[in-house]
C-alpha positions as CSV (number, residue, x, y, z in Angstrom):
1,X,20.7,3.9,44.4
2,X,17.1,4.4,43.7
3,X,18.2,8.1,42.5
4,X,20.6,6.5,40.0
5,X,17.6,4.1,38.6
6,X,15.6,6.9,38.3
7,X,17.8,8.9,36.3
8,X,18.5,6.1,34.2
9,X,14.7,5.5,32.8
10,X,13.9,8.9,32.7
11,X,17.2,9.2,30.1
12,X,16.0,5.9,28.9
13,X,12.8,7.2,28.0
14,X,13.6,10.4,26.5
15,X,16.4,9.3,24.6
16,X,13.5,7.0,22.6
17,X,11.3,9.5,22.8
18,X,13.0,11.7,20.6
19,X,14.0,9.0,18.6
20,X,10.3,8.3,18.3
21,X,9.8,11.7,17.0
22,X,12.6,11.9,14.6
23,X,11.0,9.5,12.6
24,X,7.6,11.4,12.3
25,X,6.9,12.3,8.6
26,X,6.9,11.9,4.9
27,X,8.6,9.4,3.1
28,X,9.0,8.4,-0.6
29,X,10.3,5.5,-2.4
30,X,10.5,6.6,-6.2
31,X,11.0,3.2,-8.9
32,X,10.8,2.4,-12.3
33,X,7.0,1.7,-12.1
34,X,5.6,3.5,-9.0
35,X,6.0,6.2,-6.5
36,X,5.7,4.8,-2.9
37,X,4.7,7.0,-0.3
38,X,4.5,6.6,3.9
39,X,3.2,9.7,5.9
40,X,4.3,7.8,10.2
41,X,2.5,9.6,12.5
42,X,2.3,8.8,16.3
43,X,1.3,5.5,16.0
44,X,-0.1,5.0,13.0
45,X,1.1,5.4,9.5
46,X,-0.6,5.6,5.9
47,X,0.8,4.2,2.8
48,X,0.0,5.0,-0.4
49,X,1.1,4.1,-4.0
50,X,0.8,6.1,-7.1
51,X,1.7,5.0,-10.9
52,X,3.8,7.0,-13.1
53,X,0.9,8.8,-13.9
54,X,0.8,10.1,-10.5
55,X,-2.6,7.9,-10.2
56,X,-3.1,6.6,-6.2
57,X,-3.8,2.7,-6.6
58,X,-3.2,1.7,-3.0
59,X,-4.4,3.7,0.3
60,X,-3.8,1.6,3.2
61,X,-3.6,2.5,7.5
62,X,-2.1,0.8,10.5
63,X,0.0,0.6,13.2
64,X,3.5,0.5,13.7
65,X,6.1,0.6,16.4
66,X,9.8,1.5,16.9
67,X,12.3,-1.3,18.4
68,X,16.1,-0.1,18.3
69,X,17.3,0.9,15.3
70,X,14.5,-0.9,13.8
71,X,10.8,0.2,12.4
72,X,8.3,-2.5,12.5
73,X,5.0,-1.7,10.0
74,X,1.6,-4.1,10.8
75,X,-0.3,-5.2,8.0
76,X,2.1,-3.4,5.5
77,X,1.5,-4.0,1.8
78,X,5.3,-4.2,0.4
79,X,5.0,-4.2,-3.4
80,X,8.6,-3.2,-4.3
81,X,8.0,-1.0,-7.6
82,X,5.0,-4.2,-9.3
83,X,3.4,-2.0,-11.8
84,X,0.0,-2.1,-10.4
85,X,-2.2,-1.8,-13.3
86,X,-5.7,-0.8,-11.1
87,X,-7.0,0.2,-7.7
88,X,-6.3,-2.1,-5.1
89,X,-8.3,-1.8,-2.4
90,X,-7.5,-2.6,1.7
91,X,-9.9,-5.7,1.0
92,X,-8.2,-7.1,-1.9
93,X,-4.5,-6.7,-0.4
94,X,-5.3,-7.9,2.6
95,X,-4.4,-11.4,1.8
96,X,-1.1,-9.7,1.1
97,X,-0.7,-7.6,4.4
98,X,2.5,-8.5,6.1
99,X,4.9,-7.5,9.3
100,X,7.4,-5.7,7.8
101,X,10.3,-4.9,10.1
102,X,13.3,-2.7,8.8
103,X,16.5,-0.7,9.8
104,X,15.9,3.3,9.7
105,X,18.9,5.1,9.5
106,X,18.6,8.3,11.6
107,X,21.3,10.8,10.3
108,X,22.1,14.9,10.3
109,X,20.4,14.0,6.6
110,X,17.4,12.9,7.5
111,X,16.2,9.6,7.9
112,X,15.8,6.5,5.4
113,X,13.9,3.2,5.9
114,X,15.8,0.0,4.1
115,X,12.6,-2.0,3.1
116,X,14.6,-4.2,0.4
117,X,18.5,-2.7,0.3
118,X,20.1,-5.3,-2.2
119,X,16.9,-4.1,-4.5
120,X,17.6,-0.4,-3.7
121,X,14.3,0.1,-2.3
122,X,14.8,2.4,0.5
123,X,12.2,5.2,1.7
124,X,14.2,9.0,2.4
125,X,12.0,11.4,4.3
126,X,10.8,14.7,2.9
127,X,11.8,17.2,5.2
């Protein structure tokens, strides 16, 4: 019996490993007004948003984590496509920060993040 639980959490623990690792990389989110960009490394991620222009006007870092199907972002600023108009800086959005928790769809495709669906904001990775 103790053989069978063993097996178990070691599948357990591969299966979300490479899970885990499937969602390592580059996504984009491109609207009307900005270009939204997360790089998810191994436990941290960066996001950063550019205008039109191609200008950066947010850099932000932190953590996040992987639950099910589910990737959950800590102190994530979710602007949905707001036409920022200068630099915003960690300080100024941090009265903004949120948990953001979404579905990532892991496919032969690649992968997407649904932050907003009914908006159509949804992040595809770069591969």
């Amino acid at each position: 019996m103790k053989n069978i639980t063993y097996v178990i959490t070691l599948f357990i623990l591969f299966s979300c490993s490479d899970q885990k690792n499937k969602i390592l990389g580059k996504y984009e989110y491109i609207g009307n007004q900005t270009i939204d960009s997360i790089i998810i490394e191994d436990s941290i991620y960066t996001h950063m948003i550019f205008n039109k222009d191609g200008k950066l006007m947010y850099k932000g870092n932190s953590q996040w984590q992987f639950e099910g199907n589910r990737i959950i972002f800590l102190n994530f600023y979710n602007n949905e496509d707001y036409n920022l108009t200068e630099f915003l800086t960690e300080e100024q959005a941090n009265k903004f920060l949120i948990r953001l928790s979404c579905p990532i769809n892991i496919n032969n495709k690649g992968a997407i993040i649904e932050v907003n669906s009914h908006e159509n904001i949804v992040y595809q990775k770069n591969n």
